[in-house]
C-alpha positions as CSV (number, residue, x, y, z in Angstrom):
1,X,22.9,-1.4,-9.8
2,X,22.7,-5.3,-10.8
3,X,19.7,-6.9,-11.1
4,X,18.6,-8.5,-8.3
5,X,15.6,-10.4,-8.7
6,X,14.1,-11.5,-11.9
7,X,11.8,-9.5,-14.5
8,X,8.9,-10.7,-15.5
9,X,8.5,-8.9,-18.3
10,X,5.0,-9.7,-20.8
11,X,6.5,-11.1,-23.3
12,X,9.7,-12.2,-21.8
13,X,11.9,-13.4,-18.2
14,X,15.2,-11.8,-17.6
15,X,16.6,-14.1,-14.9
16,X,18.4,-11.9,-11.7
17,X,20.7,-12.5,-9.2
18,X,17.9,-14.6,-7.1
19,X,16.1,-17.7,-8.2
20,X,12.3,-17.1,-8.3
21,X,10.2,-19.5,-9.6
22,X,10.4,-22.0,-7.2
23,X,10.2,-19.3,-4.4
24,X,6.8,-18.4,-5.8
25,X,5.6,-22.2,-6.5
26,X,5.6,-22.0,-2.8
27,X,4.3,-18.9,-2.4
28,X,1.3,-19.3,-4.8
29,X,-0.1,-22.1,-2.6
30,X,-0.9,-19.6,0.1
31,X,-2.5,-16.7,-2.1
32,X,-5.7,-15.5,-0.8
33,X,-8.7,-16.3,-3.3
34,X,-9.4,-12.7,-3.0
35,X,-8.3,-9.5,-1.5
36,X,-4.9,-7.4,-0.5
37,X,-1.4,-8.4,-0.7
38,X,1.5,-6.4,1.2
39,X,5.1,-6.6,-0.5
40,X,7.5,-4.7,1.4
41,X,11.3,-4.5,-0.3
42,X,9.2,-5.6,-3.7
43,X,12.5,-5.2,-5.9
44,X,11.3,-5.4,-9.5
45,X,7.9,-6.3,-8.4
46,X,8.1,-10.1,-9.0
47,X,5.5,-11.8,-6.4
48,X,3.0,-9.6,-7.1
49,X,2.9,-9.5,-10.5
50,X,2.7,-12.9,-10.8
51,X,0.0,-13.1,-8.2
52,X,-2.4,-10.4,-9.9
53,X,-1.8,-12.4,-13.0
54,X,-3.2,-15.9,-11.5
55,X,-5.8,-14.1,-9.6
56,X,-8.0,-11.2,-11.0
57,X,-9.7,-10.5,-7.6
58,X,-6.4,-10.0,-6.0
59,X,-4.7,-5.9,-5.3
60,X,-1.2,-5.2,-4.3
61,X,0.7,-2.7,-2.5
62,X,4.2,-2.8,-3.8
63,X,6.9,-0.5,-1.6
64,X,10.0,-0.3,-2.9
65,X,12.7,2.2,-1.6
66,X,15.0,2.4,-3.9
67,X,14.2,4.9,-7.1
68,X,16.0,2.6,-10.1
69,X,14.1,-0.8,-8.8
70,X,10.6,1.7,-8.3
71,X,11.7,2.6,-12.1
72,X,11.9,-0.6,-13.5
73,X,9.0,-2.4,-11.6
74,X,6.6,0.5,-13.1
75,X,7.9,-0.3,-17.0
76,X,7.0,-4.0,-16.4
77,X,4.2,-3.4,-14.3
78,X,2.8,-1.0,-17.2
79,X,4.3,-3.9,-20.2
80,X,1.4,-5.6,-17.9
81,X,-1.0,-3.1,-17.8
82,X,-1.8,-4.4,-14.5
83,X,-4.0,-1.3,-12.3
84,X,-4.2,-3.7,-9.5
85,X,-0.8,-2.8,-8.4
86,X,-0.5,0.2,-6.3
87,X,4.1,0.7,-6.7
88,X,4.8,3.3,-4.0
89,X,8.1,4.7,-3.8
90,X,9.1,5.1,0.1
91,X,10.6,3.9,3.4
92,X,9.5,1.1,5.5
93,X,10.5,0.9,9.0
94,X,8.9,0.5,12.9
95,X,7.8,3.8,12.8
96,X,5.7,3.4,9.7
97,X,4.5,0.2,11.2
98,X,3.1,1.8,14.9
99,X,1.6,4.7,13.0
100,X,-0.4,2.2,10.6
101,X,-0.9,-0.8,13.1
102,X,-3.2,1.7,14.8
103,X,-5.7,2.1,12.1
104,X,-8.2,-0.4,10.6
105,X,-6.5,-1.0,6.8
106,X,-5.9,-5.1,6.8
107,X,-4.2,-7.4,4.7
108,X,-4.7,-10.8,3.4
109,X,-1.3,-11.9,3.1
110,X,2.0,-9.7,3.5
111,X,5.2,-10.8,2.1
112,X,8.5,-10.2,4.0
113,X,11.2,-11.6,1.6
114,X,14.5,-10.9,2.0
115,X,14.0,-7.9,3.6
116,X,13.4,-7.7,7.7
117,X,17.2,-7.9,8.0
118,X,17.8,-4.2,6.1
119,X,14.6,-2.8,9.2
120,X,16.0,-1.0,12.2
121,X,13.5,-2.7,14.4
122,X,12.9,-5.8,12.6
123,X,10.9,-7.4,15.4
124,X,8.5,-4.8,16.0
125,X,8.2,-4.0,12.2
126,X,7.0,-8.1,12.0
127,X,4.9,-7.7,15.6
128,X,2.8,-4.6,14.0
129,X,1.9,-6.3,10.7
130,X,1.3,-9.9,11.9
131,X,-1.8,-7.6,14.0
132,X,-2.2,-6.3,10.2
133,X,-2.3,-9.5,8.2
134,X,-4.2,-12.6,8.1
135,X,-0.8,-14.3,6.8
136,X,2.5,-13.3,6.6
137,X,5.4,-15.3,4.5
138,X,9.2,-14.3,5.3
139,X,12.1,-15.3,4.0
140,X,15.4,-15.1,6.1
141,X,19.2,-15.9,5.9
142,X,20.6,-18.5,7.6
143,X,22.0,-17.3,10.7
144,X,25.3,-19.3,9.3
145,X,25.2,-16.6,6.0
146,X,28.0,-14.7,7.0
147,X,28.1,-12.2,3.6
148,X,24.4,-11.2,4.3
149,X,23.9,-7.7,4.8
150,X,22.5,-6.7,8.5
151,X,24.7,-9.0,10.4
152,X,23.2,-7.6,13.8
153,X,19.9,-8.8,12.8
154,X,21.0,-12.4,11.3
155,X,22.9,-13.2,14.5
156,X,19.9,-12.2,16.6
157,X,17.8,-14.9,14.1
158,X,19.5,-17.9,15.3
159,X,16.5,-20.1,15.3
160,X,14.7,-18.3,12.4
161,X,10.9,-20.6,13.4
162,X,11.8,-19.6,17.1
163,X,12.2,-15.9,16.2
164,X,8.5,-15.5,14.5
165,X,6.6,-17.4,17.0
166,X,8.3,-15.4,20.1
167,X,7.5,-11.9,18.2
168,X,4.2,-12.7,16.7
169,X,3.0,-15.4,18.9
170,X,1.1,-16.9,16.0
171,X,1.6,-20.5,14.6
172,X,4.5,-20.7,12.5
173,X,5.8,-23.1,10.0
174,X,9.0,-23.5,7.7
175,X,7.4,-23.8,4.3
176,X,10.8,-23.6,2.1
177,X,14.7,-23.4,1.9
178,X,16.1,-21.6,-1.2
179,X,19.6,-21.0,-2.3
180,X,21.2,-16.8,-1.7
181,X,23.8,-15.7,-3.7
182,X,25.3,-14.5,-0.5
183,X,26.0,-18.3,1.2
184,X,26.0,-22.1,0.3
185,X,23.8,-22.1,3.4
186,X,19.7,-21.6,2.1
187,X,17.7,-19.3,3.1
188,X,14.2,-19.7,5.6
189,X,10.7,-19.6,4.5
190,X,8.7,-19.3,7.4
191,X,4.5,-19.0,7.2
192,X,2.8,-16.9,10.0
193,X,-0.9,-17.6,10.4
194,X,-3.7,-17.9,13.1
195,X,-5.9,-16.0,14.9
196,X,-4.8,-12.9,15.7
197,X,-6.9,-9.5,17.2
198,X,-6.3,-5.4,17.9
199,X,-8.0,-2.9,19.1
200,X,-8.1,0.2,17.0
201,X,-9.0,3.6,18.4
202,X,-8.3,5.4,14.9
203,X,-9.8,4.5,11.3
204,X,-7.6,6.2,9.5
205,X,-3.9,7.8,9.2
206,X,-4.8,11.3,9.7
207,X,-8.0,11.1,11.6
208,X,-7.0,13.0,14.6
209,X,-10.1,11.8,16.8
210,X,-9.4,9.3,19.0
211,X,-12.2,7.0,20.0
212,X,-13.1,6.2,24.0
213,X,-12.5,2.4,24.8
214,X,-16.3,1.6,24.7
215,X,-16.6,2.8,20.6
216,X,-13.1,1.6,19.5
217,X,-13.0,-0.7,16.3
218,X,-11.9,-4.4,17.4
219,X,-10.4,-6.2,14.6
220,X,-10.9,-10.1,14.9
221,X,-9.2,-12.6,12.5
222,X,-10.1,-16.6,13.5
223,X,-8.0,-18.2,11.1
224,X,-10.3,-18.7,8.3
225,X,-12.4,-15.7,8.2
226,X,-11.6,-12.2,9.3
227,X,-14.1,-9.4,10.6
228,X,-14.3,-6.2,12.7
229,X,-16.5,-5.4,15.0
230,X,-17.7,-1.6,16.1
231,X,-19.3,-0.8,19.5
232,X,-20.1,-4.3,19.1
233,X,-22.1,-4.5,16.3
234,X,-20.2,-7.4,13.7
235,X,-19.6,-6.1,10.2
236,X,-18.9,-8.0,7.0
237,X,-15.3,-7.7,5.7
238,X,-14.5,-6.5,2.8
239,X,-10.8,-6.2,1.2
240,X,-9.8,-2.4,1.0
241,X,-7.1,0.4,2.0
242,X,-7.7,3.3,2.8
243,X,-6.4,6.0,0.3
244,X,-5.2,8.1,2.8
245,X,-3.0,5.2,4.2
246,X,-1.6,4.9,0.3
247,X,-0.5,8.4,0.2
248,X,1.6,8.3,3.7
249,X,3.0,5.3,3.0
250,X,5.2,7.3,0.0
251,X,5.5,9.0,-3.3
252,X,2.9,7.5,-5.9
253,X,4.4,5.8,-9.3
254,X,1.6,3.4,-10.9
255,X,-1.2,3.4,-11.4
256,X,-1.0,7.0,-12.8
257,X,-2.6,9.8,-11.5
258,X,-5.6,9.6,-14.2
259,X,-6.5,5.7,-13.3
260,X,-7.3,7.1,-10.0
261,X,-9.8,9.6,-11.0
262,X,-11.2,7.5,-13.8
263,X,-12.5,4.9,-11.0
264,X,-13.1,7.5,-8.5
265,X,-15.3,8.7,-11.0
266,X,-16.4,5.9,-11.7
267,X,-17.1,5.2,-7.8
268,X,-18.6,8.7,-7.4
269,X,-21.6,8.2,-9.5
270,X,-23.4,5.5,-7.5
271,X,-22.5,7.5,-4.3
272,X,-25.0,9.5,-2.3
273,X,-22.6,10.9,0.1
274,X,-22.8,14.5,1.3
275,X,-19.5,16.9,1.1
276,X,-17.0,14.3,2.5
277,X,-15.7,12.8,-0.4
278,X,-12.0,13.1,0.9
279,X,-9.5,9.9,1.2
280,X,-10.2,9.1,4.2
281,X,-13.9,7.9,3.0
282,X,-12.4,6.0,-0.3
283,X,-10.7,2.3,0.2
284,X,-8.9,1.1,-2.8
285,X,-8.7,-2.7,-4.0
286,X,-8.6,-5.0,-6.9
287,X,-12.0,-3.3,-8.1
288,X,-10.8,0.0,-7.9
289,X,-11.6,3.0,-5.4
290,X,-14.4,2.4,-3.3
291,X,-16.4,5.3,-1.2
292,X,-16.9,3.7,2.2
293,X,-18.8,6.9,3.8
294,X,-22.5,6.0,4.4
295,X,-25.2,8.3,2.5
296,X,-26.9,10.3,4.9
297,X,-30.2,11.5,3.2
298,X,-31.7,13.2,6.3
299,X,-28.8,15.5,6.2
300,X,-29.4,17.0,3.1
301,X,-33.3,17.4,3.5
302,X,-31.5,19.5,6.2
303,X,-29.7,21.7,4.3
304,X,-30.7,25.3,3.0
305,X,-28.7,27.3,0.9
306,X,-28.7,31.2,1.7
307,X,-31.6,30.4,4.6
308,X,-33.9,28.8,1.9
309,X,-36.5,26.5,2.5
310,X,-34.7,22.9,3.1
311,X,-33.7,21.3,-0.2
312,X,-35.9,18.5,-1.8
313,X,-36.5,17.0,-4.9
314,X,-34.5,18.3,-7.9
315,X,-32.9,20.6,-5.1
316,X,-31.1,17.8,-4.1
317,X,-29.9,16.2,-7.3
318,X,-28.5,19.6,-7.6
319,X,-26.5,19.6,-4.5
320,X,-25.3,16.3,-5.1
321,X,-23.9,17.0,-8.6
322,X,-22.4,20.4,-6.9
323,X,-20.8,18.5,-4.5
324,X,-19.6,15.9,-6.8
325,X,-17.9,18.7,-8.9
326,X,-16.1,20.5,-6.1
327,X,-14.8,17.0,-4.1
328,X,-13.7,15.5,-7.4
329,X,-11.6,18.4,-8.3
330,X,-10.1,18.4,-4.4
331,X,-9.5,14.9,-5.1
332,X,-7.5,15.2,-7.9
333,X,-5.5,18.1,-6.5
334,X,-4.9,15.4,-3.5
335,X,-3.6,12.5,-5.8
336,X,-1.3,14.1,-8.0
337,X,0.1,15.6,-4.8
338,X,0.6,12.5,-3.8
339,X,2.4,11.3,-7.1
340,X,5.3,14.7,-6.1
341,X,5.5,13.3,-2.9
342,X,3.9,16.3,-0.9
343,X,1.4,13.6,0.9
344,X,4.0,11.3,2.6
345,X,4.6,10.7,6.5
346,X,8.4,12.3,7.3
347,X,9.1,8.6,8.6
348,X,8.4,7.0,5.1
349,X,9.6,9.6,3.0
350,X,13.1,9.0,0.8
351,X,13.6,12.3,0.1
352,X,15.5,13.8,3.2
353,X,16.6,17.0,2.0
354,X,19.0,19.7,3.7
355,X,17.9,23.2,4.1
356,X,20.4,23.9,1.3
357,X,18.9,21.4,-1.2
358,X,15.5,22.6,-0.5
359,X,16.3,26.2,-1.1
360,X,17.5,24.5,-4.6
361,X,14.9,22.0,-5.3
362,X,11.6,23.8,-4.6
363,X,12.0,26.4,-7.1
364,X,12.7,23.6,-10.0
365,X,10.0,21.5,-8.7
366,X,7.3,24.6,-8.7
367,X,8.7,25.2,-12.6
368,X,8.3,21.6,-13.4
369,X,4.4,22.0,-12.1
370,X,3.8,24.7,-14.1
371,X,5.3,23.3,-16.9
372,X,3.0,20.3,-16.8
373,X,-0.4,22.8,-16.1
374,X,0.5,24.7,-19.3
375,X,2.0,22.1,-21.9
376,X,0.0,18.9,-23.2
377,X,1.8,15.6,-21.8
378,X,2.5,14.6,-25.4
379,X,4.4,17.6,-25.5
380,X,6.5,17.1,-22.3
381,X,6.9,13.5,-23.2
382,X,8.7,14.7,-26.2
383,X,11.1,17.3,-24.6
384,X,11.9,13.9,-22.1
385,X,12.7,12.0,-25.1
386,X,14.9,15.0,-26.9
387,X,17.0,15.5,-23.6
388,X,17.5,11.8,-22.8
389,X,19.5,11.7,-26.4
């Protein structure tokens, strides 16, 4: 496959088929001074390097659906040794975007470059994130670019500024042109921004209780600041994903599985939370994992063990560190699922097997489990290298 979009490698640039430097001296002006950035179609991973780079307060999800671009981006991501990157290797498409658009996760700015032309709804995938995102930059062909893929979508664009305000109904503004490969005619930058607001009756992707329309989360952006609200009460915002919304979104590829746990961990130990230390109660962003679940001391004075007396004192240290033990384990078990695949929604997953290649596939991938429980990884890192020769 040829190289598309340029590498930034650390120590050098290998230039692609698509000029990006000037693409990102415009983009750069509009980063968030802190918070989440969404790069759907990332390629090799450009944008957001470069933004975690200039900005150490600043996370990125990175999707990517095609497994030798999700290959490369993690070998420069890791040349990096950027954490802040979350590369997911999966599908993005309307149905990903209803499912999501209907929980609480938000972004400061999403990127759309290049890529709303390969969606099969591209104007409700654009709809359900501008309700996600405080900003949105996409770049589109020129409704003239006759050798760009998707022509369906590029004749419906025929006023590219038109298009984004009629879907999104925010204010919109043509920020850039830049040259394709595909046509003499340049490409549109276009900048979505403004107040914008949802209701939410979910927090989360699998939470499976919905809430009434007097206790659902309401979601409020202004322009400037953005905050939720629940049964009315305001709350500050704070930049976050859920976990759980990570692991439907696709198969995991950096950070590794053991960056996870280390800040989990690391997260764990100031948390007083009682036995619901599960994804749905951990947000991820450029500080790590982040238990969101509120400590509920009255709870455990509560408990008995065996119909004991209630538990106080050291009794409760030693429920705590219990607990700790047991959810940390689950939650290991749960991310390096999550790095075979075995966590994502069927409408994001890449791997659409037949019956036939399942039959096949899930003996091999039960071996290749067991191989990694019973060797060391130094040892299965040198048995990759032998084959590969």
């Amino acid at each position: 496959m040829p190289q598309y979009q340029d590498s930034f490698c650390k120590n050098k640039i290998i230039n692609g088929g698509r000029e990006c430097e000037e693409r990102w001296k415009t983009i750069e002006q509009y980063l968030p001074p802190k918070g989440i950035i969404l790069d759907v179609g990332s390629n090799l991973g450009y944008f957001g390097i470069r933004a975690c780079l200039c900005n150490k307060d600043i996370a990125v999800v990175s999707l990517e659906a095609y497994e030798e671009r999700v290959s490369m981006q993690k070998q420069i991501t890791a040349s990096h040794g950027l954490t802040r990157i979350c590369l997911i290797h999966g599908v993005f498409n309307s149905d990903v975007t209803k499912t999501w658009s209907g929980r609480c996760d938000w972004f400061d700015l999403t990127l759309l470059l290049s890529i709303i032309h390969w969606f099969n709804e591209p104007a409700k995938v654009v709809y359900d994130l501008s309700r996600m995102s405080s900003r949105i930059i996409i770049e589109v062909p020129d409704p003239k670019d006759k050798r760009a893929r998707g022509q369906n979508v590029v004749r419906e664009l025929k006023n590219p500024l038109e298009w984004c305000r009629k879907v999104t109904g925010r204010n919109c503004s043509l920020i850039g042109r830049f040259e394709r490969g595909t046509s003499h005619h340049p490409s549109h930058m276009i900048l979505i921004e403004g107040p914008v607001r949802r209701e939410v009756k979910l927090s989360c992707w699998d939470n499976r209780f919905s809430r009434s329309s007097k206790h659902t989360f309401q979601i409020e952006y202004d322009g400037k600041d953005g905050f939720s609200t629940t049964q009315g009460e305001p709350l500050k915002y704070t930049p976050g994903i859920n976990l759980t919304s990570l692991m439907k979104l696709g198969r995991l590829v950096w950070p590794a599985p053991f960056h996870w746990m280390k800040s989990a961990t690391r997260s764990f130990k100031d948390s007083h939370t009682a036995i619901d230390f599960f994804g749905r109660n951990l947000v991820w962003s450029a500080e790590g994992l982040r238990v969101i679940d509120k400590p509920d001391d009255n709870l455990l004075h509560k408990w008995s063990l065996s119909g004991q007396e209630p538990l106080q004192g050291k009794g409760i240290d030693t429920k705590h560190k219990i607990n700790r033990s047991f959810e940390l384990k689950l939650l290991k078990k749960t991310i390096d699922a999550w790095s075979y695949n075995e966590t994502t929604d069927p409408s994001a997953d890449v791997c659409r097997h037949s019956l036939k290649q399942i039959i096949v596939n899930t003996p091999v991938k039960l071996l290749k489990r067991a191989v990694r429980k019973i060797l060391p990884a130094t040892w299965i890192n040198r048995i990759k290298q032998f084959l590969k020769r």
